[in-house]
C-alpha positions as CSV (number, residue, x, y, z in Angstrom):
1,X,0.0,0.0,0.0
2,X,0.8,3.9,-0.7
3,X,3.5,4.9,2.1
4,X,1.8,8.8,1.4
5,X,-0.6,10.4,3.4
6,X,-2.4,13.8,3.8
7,X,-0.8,15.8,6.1
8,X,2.7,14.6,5.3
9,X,6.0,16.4,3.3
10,X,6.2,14.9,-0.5
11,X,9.7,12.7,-0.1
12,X,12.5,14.1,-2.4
13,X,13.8,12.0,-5.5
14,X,15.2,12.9,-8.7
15,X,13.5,12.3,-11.9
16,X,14.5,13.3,-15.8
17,X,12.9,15.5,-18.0
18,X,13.9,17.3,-21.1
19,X,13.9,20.8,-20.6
20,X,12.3,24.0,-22.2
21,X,15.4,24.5,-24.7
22,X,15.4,20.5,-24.9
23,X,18.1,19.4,-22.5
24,X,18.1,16.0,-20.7
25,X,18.1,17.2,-16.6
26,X,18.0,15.4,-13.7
27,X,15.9,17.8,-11.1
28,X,14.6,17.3,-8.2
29,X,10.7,16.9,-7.4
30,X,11.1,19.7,-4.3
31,X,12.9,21.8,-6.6
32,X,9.7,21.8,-8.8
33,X,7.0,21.9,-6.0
34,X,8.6,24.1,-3.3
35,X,6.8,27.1,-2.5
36,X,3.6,26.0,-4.9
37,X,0.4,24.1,-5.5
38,X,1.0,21.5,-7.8
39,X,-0.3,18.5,-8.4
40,X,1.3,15.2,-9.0
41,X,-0.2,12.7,-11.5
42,X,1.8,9.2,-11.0
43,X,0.6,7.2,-14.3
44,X,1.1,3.5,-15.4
45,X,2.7,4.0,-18.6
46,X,3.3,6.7,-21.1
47,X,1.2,6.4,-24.4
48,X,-1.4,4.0,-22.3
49,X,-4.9,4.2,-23.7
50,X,-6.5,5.5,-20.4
51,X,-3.6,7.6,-19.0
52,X,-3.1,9.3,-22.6
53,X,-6.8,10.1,-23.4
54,X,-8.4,10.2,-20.2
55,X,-6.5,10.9,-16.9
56,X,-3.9,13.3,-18.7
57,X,-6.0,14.6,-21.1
58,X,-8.8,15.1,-18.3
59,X,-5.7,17.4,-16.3
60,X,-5.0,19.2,-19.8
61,X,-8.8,20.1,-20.4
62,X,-9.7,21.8,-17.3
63,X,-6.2,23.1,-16.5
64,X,-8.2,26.7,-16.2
65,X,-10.6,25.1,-13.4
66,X,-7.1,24.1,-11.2
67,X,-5.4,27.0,-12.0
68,X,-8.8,29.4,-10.6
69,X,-8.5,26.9,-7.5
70,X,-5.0,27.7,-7.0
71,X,-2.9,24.8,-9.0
72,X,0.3,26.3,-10.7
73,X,2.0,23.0,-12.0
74,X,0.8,19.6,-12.6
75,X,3.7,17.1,-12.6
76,X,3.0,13.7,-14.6
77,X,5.6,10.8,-13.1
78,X,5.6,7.9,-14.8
79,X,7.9,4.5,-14.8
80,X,9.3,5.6,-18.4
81,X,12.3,7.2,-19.5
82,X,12.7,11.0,-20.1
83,X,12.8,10.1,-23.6
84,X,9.7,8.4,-23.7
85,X,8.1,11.2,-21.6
86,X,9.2,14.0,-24.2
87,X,7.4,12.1,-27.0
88,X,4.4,11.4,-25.1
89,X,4.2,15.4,-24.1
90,X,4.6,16.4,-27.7
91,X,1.3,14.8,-28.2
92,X,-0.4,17.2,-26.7
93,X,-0.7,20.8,-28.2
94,X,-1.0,22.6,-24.7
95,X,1.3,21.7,-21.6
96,X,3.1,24.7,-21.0
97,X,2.2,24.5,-17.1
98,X,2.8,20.3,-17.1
99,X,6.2,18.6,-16.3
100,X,6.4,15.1,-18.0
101,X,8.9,13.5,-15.7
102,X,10.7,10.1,-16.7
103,X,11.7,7.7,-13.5
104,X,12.9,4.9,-15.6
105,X,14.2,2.8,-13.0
106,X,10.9,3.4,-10.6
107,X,13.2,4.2,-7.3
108,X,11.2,7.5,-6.6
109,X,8.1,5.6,-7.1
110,X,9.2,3.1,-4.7
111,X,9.9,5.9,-2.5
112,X,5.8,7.2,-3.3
113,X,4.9,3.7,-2.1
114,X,2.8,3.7,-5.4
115,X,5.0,0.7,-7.5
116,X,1.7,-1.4,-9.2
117,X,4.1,-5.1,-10.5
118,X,2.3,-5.8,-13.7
119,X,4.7,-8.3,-14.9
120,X,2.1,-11.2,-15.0
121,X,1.0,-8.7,-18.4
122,X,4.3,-8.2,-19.9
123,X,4.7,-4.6,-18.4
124,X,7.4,-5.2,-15.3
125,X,7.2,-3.0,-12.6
126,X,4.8,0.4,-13.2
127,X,3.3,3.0,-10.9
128,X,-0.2,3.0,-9.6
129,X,-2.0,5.5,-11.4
130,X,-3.2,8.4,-8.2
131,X,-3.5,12.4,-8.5
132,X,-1.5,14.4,-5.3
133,X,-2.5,18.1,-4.5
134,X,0.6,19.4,-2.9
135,X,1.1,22.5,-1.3
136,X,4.9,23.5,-0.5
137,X,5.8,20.1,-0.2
138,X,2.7,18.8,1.9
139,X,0.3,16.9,0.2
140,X,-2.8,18.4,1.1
141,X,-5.1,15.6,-0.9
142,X,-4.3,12.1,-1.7
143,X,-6.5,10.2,-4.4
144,X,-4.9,7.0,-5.6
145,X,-6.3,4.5,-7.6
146,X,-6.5,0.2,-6.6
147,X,-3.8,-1.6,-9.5
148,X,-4.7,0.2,-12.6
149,X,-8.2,1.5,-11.9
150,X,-9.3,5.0,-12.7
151,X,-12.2,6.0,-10.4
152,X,-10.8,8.2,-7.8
153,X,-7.5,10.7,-9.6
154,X,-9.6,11.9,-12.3
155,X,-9.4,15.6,-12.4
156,X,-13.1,15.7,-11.7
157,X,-12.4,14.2,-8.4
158,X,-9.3,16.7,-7.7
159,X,-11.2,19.8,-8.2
160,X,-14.4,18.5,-6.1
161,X,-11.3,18.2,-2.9
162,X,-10.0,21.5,-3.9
């Protein structure tokens, strides 16, 4: 189970991402949510059916709705590389205020608590798919989904906590 909880500091851990002028960059998740409310999106898998046109997507379309209720960032994690992750952002045509960030060997998901082991499919280990609100490093709401469901981190369900 999740070792996260509301009321507690987001753990460090250093994830990849490229970069606005397209540099590979380790950085750490404090460095991105210090001092803001963000929320962290831990998916199963870039280029997934239900994380690409639902639970992303869903974050993408009402990014205005967060953003009234105070979001600044939204952070996607996901148990890919950072090149995987820069593909799967250059889907979408609007994620200026969205981090796509690669943990490729899962060890800050691990951290999270949130690893999902689908190897029984073919997929190894993953993350659990769950949405975070976190303000200044303390996650103020906590919704995370049981193995790959999606019926509680849906951004419908974040902005109804907000």
């Amino acid at each position: 189970m999740p070792s996260i909880a509301v009321g507690e500091m987001l753990p460090d851990g250093t994830l990849t991402y490229f970069n606005e002028i397209g540099n590979l960059k380790p950085v750490s998740i404090h460095a991105l949510a210090a001092g803001k409310k963000v929320v962290v999106l831990g998916v199963v898998g870039a280029f997934t059916p239900r994380c690409s046109w639902l639970h992303v997507q869903g974050f993408i379309d009402r990014y205005e709705e967060l953003k009234a209720k105070g979001i600044e960032d939204i952070l996607v994690i996901s148990v890919n590389d950072a090149f995987t992750m820069k593909a799967w952002k250059s889907w979408y045509p609007d994620t200026k205020n969205m981090k796509f960030l690669g943990d490729g060997s899962a060890k800050y998901t691990y951290t999270l608590g949130m690893e999902l082991d689908l190897s029984n499919n073919g997929l190894g280990v993953r993350s659990r798919r769950y949405a975070l609100v976190v303000d200044d490093l303390e996650i103020v709401i906590a919704k995370v989904e049981s193995g790959g469901d999606y019926t509680v981190a849906r951004v419908f369900d974040i902005l109804a906590a907000l």
